[in-house]
ROSE-4610 file (N, C-alpha, C; in Angstrom, 1 decimal, always signed):
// ROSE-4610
residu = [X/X/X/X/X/X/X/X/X/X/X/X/X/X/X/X/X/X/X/X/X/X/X/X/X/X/X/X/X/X/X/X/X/X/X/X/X/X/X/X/X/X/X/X/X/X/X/X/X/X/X/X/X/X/X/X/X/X/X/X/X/X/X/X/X/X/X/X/X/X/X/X/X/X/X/X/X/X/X/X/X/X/X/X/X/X/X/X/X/X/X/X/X/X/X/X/X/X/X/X/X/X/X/X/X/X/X/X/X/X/X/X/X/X/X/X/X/X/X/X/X/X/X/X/X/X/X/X/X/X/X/X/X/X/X/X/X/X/X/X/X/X/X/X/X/X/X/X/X/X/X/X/X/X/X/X/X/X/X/X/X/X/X/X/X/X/X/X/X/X/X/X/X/X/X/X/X/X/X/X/X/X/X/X/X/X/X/X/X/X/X/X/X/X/X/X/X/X/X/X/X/X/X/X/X/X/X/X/X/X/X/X/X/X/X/X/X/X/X/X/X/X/X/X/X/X/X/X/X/X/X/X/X/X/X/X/X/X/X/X/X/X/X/X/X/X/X/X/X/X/X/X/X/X/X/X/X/X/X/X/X/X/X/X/X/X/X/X/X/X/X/X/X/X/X/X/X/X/X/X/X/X/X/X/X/X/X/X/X/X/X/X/X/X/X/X/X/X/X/X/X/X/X/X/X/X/X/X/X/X/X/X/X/X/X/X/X/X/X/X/X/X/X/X/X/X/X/X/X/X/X/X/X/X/X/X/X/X/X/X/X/X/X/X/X/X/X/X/X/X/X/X/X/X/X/X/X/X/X/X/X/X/X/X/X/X/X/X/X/X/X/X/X/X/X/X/X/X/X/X/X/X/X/X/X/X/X/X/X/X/X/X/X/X/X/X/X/X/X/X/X/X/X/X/X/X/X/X/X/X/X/X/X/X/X/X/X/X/X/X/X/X/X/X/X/X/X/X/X/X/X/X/X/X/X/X/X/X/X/X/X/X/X/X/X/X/X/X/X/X/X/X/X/X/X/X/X/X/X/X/X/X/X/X/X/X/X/X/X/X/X/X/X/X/X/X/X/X/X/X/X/X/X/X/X/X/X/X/X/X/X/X/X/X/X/X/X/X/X/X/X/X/X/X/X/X/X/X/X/X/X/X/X/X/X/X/X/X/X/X/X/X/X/X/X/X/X/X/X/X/X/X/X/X/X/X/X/X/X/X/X/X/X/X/X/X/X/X/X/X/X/X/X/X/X/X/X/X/X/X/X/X/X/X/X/X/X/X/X/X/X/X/X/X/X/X/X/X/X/X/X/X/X/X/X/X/X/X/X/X/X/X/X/X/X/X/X/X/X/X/X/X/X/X/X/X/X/X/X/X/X/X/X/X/X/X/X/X/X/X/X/X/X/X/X/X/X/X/X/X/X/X/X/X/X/X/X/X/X/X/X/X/X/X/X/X/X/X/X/X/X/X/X/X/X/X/X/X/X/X/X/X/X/X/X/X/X/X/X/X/X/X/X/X/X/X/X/X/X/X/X/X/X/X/X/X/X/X/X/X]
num = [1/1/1/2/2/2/3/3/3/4/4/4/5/5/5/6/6/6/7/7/7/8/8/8/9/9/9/10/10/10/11/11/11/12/12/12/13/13/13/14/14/14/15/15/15/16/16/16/17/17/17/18/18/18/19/19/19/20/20/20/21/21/21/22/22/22/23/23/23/24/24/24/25/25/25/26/26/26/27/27/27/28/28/28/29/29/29/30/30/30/31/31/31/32/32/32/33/33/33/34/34/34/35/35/35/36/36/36/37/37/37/38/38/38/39/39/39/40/40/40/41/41/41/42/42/42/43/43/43/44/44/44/45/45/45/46/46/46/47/47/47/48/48/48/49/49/49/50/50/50/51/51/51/52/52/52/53/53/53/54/54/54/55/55/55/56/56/56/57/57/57/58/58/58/59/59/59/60/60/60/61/61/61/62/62/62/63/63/63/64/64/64/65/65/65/66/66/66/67/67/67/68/68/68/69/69/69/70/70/70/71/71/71/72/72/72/73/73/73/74/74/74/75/75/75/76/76/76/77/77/77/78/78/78/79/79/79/80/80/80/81/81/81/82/82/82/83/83/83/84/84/84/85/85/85/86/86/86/87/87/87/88/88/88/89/89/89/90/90/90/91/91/91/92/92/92/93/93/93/94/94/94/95/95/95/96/96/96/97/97/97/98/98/98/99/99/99/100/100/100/101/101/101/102/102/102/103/103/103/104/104/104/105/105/105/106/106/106/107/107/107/108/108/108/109/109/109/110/110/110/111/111/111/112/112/112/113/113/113/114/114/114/115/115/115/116/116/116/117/117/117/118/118/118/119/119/119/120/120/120/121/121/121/122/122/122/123/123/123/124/124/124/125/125/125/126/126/126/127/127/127/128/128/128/129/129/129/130/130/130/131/131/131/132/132/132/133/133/133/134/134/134/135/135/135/136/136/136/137/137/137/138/138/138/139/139/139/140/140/140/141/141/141/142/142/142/143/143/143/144/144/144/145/145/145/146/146/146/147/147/147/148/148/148/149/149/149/150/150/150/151/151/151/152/152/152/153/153/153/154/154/154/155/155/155/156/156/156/157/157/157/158/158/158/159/159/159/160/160/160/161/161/161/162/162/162/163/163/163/164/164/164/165/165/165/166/166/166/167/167/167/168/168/168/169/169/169/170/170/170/171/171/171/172/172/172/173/173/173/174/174/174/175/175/175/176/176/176/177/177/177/178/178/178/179/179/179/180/180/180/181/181/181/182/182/182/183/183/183/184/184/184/185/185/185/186/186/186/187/187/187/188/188/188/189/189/189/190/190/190/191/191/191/192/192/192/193/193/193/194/194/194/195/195/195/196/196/196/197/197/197/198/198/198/199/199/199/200/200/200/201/201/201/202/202/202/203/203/203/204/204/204/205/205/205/206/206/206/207/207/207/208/208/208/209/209/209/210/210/210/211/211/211/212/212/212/213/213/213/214/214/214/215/215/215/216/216/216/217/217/217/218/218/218/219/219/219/220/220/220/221/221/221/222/222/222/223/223/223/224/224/224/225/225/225/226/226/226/227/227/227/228/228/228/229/229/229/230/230/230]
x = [-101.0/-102.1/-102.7/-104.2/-104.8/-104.3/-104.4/-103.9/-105.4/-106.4/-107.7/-108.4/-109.2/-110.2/-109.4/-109.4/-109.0/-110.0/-109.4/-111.0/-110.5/-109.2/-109.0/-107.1/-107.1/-105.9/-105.4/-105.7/-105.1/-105.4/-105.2/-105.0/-105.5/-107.0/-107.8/-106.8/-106.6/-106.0/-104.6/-103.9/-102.4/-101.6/-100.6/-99.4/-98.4/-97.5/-95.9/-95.3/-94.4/-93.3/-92.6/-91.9/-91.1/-90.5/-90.6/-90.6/-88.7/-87.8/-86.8/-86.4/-86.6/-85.7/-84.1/-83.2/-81.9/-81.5/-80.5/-79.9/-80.2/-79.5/-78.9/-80.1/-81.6/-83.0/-83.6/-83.3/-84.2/-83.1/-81.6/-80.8/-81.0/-82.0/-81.8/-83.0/-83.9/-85.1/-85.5/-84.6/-84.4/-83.3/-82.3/-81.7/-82.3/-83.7/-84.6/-85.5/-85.6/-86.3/-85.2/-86.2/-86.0/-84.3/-84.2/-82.4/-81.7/-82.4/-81.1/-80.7/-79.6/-79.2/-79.3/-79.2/-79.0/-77.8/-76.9/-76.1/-76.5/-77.4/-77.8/-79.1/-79.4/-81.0/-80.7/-81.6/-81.5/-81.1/-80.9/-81.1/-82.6/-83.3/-84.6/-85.4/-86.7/-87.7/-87.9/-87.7/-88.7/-90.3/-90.6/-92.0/-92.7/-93.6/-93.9/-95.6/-96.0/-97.2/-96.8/-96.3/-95.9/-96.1/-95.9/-95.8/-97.0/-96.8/-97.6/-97.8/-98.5/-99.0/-100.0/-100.8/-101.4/-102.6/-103.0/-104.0/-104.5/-103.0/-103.7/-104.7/-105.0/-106.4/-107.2/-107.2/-108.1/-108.0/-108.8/-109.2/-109.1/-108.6/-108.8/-108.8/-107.4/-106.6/-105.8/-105.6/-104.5/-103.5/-102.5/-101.3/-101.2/-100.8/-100.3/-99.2/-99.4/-98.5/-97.4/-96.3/-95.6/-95.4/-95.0/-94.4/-93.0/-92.7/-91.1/-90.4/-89.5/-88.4/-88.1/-88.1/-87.3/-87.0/-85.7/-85.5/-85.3/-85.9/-85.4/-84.6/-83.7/-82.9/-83.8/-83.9/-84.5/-83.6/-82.6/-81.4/-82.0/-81.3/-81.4/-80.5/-80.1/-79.3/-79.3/-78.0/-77.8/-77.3/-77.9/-77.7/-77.7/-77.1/-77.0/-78.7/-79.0/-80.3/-81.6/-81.2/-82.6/-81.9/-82.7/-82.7/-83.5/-83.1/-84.2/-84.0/-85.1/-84.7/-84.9/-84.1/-83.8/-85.0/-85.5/-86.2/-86.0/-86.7/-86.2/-87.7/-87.9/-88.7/-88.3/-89.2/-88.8/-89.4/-88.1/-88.4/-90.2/-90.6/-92.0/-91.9/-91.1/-90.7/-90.5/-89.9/-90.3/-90.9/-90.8/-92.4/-93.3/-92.4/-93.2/-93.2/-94.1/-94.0/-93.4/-94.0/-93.3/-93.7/-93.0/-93.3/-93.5/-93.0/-93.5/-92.4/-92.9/-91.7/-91.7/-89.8/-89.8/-88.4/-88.7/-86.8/-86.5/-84.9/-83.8/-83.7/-83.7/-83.8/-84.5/-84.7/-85.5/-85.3/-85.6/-85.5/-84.2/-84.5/-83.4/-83.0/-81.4/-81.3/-80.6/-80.7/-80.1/-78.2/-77.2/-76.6/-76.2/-77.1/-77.7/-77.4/-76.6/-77.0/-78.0/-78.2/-79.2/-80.1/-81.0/-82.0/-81.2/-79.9/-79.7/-78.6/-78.0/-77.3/-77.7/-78.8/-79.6/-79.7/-80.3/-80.6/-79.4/-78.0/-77.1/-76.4/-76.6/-76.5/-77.2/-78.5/-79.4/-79.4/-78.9/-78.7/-77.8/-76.4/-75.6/-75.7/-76.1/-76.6/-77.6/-78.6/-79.5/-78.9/-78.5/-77.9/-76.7/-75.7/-74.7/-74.1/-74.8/-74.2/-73.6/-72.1/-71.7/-71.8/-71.8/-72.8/-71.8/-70.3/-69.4/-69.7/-70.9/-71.2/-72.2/-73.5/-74.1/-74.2/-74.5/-74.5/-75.7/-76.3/-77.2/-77.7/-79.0/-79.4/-80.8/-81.6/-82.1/-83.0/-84.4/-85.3/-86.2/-87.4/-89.0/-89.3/-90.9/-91.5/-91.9/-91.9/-91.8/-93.0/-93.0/-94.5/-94.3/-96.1/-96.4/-97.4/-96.9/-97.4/-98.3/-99.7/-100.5/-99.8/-98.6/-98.1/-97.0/-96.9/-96.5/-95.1/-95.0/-93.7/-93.3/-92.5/-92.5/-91.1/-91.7/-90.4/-90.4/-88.3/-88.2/-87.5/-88.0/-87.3/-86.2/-84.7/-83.7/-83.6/-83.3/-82.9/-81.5/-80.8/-79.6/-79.3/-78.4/-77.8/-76.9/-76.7/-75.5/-75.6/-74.0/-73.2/-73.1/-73.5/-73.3/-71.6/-71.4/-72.3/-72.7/-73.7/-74.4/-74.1/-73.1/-73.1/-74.0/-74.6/-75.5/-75.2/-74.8/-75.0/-76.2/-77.5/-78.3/-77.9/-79.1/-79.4/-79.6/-79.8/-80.7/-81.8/-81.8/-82.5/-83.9/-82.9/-84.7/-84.7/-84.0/-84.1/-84.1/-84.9/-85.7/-85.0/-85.2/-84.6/-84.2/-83.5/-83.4/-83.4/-84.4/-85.0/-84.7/-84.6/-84.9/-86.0/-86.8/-87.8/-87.0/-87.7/-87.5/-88.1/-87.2/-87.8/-89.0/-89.3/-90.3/-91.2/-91.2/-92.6/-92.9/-92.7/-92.7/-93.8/-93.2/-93.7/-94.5/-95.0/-95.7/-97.3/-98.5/-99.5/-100.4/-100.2/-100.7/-100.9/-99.6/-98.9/-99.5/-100.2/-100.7/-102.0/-102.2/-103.4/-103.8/-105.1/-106.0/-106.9/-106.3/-107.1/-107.7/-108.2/-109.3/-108.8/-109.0/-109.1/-109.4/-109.6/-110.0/-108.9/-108.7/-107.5/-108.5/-108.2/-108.3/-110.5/-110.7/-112.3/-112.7/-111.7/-111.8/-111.3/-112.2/-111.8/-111.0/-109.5/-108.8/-108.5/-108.0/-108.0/-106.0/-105.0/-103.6/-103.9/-102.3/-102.2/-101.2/-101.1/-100.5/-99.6/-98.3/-97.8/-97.4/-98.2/-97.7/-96.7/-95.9/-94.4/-94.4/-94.1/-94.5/-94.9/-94.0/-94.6/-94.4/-94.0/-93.8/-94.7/-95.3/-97.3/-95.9/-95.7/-95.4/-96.7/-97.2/-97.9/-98.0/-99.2/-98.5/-97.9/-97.3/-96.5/-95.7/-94.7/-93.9/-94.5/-95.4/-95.9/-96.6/-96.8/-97.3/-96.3/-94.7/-93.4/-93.3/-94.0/-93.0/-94.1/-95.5/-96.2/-95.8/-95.4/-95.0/-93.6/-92.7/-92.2/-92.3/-93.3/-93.8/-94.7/-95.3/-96.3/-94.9/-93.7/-92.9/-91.6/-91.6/-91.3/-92.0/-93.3/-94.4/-94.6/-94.3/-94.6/-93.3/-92.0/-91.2/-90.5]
y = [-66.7/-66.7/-65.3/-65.2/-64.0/-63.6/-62.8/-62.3/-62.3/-62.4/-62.8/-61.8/-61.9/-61.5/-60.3/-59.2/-58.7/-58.7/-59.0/-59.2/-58.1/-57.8/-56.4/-56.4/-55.3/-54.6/-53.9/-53.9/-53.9/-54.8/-55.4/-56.0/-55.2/-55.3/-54.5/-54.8/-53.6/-53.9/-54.1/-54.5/-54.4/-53.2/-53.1/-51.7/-52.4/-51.4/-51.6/-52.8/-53.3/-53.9/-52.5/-52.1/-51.2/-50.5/-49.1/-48.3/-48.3/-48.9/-49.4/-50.3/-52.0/-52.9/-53.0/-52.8/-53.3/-54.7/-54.8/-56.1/-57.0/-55.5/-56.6/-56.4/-55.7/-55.8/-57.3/-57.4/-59.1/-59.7/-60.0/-61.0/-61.5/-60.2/-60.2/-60.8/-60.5/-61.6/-62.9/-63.3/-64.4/-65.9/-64.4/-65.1/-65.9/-64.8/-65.3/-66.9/-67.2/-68.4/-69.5/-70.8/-71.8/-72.2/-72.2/-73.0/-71.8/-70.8/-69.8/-69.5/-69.3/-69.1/-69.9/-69.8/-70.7/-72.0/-71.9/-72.4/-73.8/-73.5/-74.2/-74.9/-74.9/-75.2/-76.8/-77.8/-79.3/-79.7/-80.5/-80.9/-80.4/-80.9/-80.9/-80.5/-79.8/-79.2/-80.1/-79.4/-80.3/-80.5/-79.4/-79.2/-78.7/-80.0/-80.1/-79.6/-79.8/-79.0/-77.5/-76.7/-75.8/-74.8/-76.3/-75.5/-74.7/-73.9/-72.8/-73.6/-72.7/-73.0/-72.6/-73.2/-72.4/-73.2/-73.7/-74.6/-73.1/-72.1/-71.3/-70.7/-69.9/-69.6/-70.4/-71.7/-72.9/-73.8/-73.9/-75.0/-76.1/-77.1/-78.5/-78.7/-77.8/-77.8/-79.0/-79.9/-81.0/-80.8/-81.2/-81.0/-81.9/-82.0/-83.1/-84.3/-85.2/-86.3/-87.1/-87.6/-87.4/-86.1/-85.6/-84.2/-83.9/-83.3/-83.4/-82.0/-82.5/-81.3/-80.9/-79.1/-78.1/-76.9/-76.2/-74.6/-73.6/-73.1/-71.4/-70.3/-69.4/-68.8/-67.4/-66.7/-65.4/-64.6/-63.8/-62.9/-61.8/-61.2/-59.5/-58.8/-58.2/-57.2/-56.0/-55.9/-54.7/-53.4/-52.3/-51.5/-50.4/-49.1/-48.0/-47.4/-47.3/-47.0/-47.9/-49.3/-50.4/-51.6/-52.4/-54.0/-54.1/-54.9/-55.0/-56.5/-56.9/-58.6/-59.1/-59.7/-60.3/-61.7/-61.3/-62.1/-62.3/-63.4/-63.8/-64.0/-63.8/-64.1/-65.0/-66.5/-67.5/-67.6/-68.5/-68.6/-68.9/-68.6/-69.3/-70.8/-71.2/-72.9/-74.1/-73.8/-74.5/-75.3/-76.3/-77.3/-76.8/-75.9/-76.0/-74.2/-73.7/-72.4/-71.5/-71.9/-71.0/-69.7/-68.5/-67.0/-66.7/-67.3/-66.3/-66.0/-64.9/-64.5/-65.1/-65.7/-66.6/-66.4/-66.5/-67.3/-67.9/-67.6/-68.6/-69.8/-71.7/-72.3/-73.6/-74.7/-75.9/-77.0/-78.0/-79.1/-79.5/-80.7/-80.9/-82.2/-82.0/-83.5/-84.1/-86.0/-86.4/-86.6/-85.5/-85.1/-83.7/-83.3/-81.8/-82.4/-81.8/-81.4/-81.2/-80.0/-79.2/-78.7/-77.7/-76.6/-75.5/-75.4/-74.3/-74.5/-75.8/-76.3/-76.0/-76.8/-76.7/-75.3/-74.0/-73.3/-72.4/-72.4/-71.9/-72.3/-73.3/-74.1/-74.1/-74.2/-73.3/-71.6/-70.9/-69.6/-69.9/-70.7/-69.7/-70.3/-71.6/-72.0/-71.1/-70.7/-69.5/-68.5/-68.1/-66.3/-66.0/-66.7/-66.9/-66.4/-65.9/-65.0/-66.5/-66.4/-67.7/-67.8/-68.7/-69.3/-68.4/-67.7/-66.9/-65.7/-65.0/-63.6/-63.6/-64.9/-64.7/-65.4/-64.4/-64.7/-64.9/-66.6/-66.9/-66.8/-66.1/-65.7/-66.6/-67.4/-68.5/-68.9/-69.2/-70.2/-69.3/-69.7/-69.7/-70.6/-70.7/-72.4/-72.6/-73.9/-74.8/-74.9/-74.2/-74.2/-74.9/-75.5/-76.6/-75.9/-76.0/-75.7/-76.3/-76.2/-77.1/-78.2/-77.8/-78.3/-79.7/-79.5/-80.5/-81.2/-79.4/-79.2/-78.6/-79.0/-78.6/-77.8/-76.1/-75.3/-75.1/-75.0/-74.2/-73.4/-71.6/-70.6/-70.5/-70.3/-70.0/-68.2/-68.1/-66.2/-65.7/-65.4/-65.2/-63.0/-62.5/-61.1/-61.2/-60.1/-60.1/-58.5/-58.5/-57.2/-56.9/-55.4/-54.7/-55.1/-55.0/-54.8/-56.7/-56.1/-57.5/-57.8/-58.7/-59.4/-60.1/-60.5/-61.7/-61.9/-63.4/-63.5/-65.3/-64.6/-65.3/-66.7/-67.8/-69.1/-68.6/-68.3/-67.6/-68.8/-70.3/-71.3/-71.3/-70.6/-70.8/-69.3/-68.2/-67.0/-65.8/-65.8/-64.3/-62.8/-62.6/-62.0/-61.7/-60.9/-60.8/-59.7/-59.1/-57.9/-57.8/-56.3/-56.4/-55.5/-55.8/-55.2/-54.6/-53.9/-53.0/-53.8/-54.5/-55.1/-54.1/-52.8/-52.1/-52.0/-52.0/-52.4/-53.7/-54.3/-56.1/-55.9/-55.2/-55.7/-54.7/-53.7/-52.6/-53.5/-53.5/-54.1/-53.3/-52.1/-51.5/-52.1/-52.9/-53.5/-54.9/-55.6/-56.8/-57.1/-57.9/-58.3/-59.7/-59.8/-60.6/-61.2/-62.1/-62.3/-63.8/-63.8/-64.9/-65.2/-66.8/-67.0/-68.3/-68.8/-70.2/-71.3/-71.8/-73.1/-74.3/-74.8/-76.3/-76.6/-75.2/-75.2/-75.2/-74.9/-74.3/-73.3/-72.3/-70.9/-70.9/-70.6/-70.5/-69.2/-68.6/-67.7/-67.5/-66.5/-66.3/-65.4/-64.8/-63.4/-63.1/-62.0/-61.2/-59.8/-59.4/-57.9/-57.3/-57.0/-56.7/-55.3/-54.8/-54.1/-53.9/-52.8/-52.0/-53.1/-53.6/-54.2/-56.2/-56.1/-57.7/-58.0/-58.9/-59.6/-60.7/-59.9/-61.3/-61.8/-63.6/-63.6/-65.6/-66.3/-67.8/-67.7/-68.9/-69.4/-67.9/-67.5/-66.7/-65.5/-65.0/-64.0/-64.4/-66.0/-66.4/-66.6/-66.6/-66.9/-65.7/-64.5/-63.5/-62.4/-63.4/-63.0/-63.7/-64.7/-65.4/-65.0/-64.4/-63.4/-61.9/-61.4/-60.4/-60.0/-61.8/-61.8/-62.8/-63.4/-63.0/-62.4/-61.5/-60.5/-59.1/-58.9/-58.7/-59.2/-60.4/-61.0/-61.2/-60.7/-61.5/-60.3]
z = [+14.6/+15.5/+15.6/+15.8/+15.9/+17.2/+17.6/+18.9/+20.1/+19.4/+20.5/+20.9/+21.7/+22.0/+23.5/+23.7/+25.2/+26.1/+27.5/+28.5/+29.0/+29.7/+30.6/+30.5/+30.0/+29.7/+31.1/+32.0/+33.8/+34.8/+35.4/+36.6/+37.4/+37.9/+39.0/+40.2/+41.3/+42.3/+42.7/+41.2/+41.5/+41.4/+41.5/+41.4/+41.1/+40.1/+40.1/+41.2/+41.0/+42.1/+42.5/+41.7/+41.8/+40.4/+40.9/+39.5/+38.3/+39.1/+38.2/+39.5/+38.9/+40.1/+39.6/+40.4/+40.2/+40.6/+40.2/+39.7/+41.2/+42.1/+43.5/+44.1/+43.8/+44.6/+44.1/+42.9/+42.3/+42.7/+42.9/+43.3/+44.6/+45.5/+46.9/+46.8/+46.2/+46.3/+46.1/+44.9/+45.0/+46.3/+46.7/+47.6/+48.7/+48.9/+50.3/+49.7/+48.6/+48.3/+48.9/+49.6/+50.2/+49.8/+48.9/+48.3/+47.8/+48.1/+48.0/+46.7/+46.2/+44.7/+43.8/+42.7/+41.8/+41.7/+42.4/+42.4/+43.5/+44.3/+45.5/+45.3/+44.0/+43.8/+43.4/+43.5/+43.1/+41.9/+41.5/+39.4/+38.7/+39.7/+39.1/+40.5/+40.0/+40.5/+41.9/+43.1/+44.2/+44.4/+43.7/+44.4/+43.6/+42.4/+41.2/+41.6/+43.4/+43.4/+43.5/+43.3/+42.8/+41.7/+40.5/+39.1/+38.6/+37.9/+37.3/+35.9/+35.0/+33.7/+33.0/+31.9/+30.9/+31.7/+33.1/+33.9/+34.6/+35.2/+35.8/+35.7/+34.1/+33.6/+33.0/+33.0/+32.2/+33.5/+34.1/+35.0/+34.3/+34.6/+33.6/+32.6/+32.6/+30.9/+31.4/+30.6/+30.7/+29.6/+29.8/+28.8/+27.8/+27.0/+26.3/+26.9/+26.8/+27.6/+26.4/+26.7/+28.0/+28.3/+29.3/+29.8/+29.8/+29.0/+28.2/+29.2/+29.8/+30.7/+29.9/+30.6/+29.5/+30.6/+29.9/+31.0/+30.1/+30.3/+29.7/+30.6/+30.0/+30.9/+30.5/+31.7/+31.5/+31.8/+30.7/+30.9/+31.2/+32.2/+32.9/+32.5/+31.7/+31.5/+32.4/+32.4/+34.0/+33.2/+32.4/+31.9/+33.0/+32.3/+33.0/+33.5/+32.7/+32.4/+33.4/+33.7/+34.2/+33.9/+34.2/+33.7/+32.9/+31.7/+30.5/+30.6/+29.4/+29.8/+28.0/+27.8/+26.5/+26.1/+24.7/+24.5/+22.9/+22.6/+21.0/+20.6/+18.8/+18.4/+17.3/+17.5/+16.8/+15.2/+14.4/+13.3/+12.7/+11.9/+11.4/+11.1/+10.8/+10.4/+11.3/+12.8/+13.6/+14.0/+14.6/+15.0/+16.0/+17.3/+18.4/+18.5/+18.6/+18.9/+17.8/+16.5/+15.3/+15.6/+15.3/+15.0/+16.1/+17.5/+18.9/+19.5/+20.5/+21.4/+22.2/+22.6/+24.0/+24.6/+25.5/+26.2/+25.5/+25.2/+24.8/+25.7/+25.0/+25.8/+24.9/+25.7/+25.0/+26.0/+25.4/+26.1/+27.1/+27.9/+29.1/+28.3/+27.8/+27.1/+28.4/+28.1/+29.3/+29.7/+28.8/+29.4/+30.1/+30.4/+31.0/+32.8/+33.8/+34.8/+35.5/+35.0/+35.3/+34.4/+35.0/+34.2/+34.0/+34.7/+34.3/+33.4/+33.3/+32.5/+30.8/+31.1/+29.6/+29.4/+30.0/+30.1/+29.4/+29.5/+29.3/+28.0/+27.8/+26.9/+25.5/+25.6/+24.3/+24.4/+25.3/+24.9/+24.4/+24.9/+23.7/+22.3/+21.8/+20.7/+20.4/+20.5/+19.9/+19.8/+20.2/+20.2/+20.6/+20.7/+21.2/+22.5/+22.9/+24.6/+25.3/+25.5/+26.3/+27.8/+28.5/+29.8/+30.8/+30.5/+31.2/+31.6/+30.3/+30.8/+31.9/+32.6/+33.1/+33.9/+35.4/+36.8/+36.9/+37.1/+37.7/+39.5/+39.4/+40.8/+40.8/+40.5/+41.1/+39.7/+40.4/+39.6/+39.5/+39.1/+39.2/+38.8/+39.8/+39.6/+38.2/+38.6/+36.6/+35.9/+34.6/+34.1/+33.0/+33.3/+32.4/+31.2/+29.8/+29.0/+28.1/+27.6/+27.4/+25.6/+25.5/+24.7/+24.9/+26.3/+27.4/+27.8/+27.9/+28.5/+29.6/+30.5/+32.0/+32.4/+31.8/+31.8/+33.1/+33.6/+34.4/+34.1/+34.5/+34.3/+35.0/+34.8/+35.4/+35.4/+36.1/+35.9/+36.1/+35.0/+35.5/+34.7/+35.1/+35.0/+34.1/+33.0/+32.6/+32.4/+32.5/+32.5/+31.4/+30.5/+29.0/+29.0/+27.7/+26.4/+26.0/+25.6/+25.2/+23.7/+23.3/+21.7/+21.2/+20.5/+19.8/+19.1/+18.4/+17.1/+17.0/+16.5/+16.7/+15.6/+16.0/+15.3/+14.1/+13.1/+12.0/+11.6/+12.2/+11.6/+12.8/+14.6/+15.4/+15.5/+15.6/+16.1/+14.6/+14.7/+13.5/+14.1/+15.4/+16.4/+17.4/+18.1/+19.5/+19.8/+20.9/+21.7/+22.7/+23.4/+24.7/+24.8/+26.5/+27.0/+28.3/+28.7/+29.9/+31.3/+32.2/+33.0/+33.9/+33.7/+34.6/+34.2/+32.8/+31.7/+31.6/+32.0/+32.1/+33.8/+34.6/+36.2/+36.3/+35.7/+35.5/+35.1/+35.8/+35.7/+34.5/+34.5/+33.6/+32.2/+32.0/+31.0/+30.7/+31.6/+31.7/+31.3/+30.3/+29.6/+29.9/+30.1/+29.8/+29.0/+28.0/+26.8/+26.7/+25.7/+25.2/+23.9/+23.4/+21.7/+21.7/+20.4/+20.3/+19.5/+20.5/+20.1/+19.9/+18.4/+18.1/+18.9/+18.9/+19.1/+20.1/+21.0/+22.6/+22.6/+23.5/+23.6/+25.2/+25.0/+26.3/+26.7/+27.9/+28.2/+28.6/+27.9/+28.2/+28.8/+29.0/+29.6/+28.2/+28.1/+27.2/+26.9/+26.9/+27.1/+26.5/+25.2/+23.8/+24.3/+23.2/+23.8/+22.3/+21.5/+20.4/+19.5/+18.1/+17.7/+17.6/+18.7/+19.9/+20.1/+20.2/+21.2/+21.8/+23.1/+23.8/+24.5/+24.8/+25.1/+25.0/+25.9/+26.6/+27.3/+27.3/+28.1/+28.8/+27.5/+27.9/+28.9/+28.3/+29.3/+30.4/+30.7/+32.2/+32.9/+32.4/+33.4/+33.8/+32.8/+33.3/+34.5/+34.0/+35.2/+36.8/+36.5/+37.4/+38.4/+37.4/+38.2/+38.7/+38.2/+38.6/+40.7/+40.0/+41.4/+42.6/+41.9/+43.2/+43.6/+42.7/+42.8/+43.8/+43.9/+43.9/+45.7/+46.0/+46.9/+48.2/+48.0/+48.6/+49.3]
């Protein structure tokens, strides 16, 4: 994919969350949401007027139907240094999302619990990190991708040292970002391009030579603004 057109490379009006967040400042923020931790959250999403998506910048974008459940786990690593947050860049061969950066994660099959079930469950099949190293601390609302899938992000912590041994058939690689350069607006893009002969509008957070950007970079705007907010 071309990477598009840029409309504005800052976010008029916003500022930092905070200049390094720690583990127990985003655990504590999540704790204040309605169900509390992760542990306390439902199977599935309550409050589907809620969800976020690729609609937020396309007014009357519709998705593709049916709308297929899916969770991604967004790992925080608790380094000496910050929280960085672990992301993968997927194979070119793929069906859904070849060559992009994303959460570890996929579909909710129907012996899945939970989102966070699934969620733990395709990390460690992608990249191996097993569901023991990481302390889940809640959700973020469920975004619907115009590919027509209705992710929910789980957020869970994990303690160094971090092992991987990736999928080599969906994961090309595995990165981390700096969670302050992630919530740093500076860092936030607003772009333009033309899909299938409609020109839509993402957000975007390219990170040296990474284009994170979709979906992925509207979850992690999404935690930014409640993070941001709470």
């Amino acid at each position: 994919m071309e990477h598009g057109h840029l409309l504005s490379a800052r976010q008029p009006g916003r500022r930092p969350v905070i200049a390094e967040p720690t583990s127990t400042w985003v655990a504590g923020r999540f704790s204040r949401r309605p169900h509390g931790t992760a542990a306390k959250m439902p199977a599935v999403p309550e409050h589907p007027d809620r969800e976020r998506g690729d609609h937020d910048l396309n007014p009357g974008l519709e998705p593709i139907l049916p709308i297929k459940p899916a969770a991604v786990l967004v790992p925080l690593i608790d380094r000496p240094d910050g929280l960085t947050v672990v992301l993968t860049h997927r194979t070119n061969h793929l069906p859904h999302h070849p060559g992009q950066v994303c959460f570890p994660g996929g579909r909710i099959e129907p012996g899945d619990e939970s989102p966070e079930a699934t969620a733990l469950r395709e990390t460690e099949e992608e990249i191996g990190l097993e569901p023991r190293r990481v302390r889940l601390i809640g959700r973020l609302d469920p975004y619907v991708t115009r590919t027509g899938f209705m992710v929910t992000p789980v957020v869970g912590v994990v303690r160094p040292p971090l092992a991987v041994t990736p999928d080599p058939h969906e994961v090309a690689e595995v990165f981390e970002v700096p969670l302050s350069f992630l919530l740093d607006p500076r860092n936030h893009q607003r772009c333009t391009s033309e899909f299938d002969g409609v020109v839509r509008f993402f957000y975007a957070m390219p990170y040296g030579r990474h284009y994170i950007w979709g979906a992925t970079a509207g979850m992690l705007m999404n935690l930014y603004e409640f993070l941001r907010e709470t």
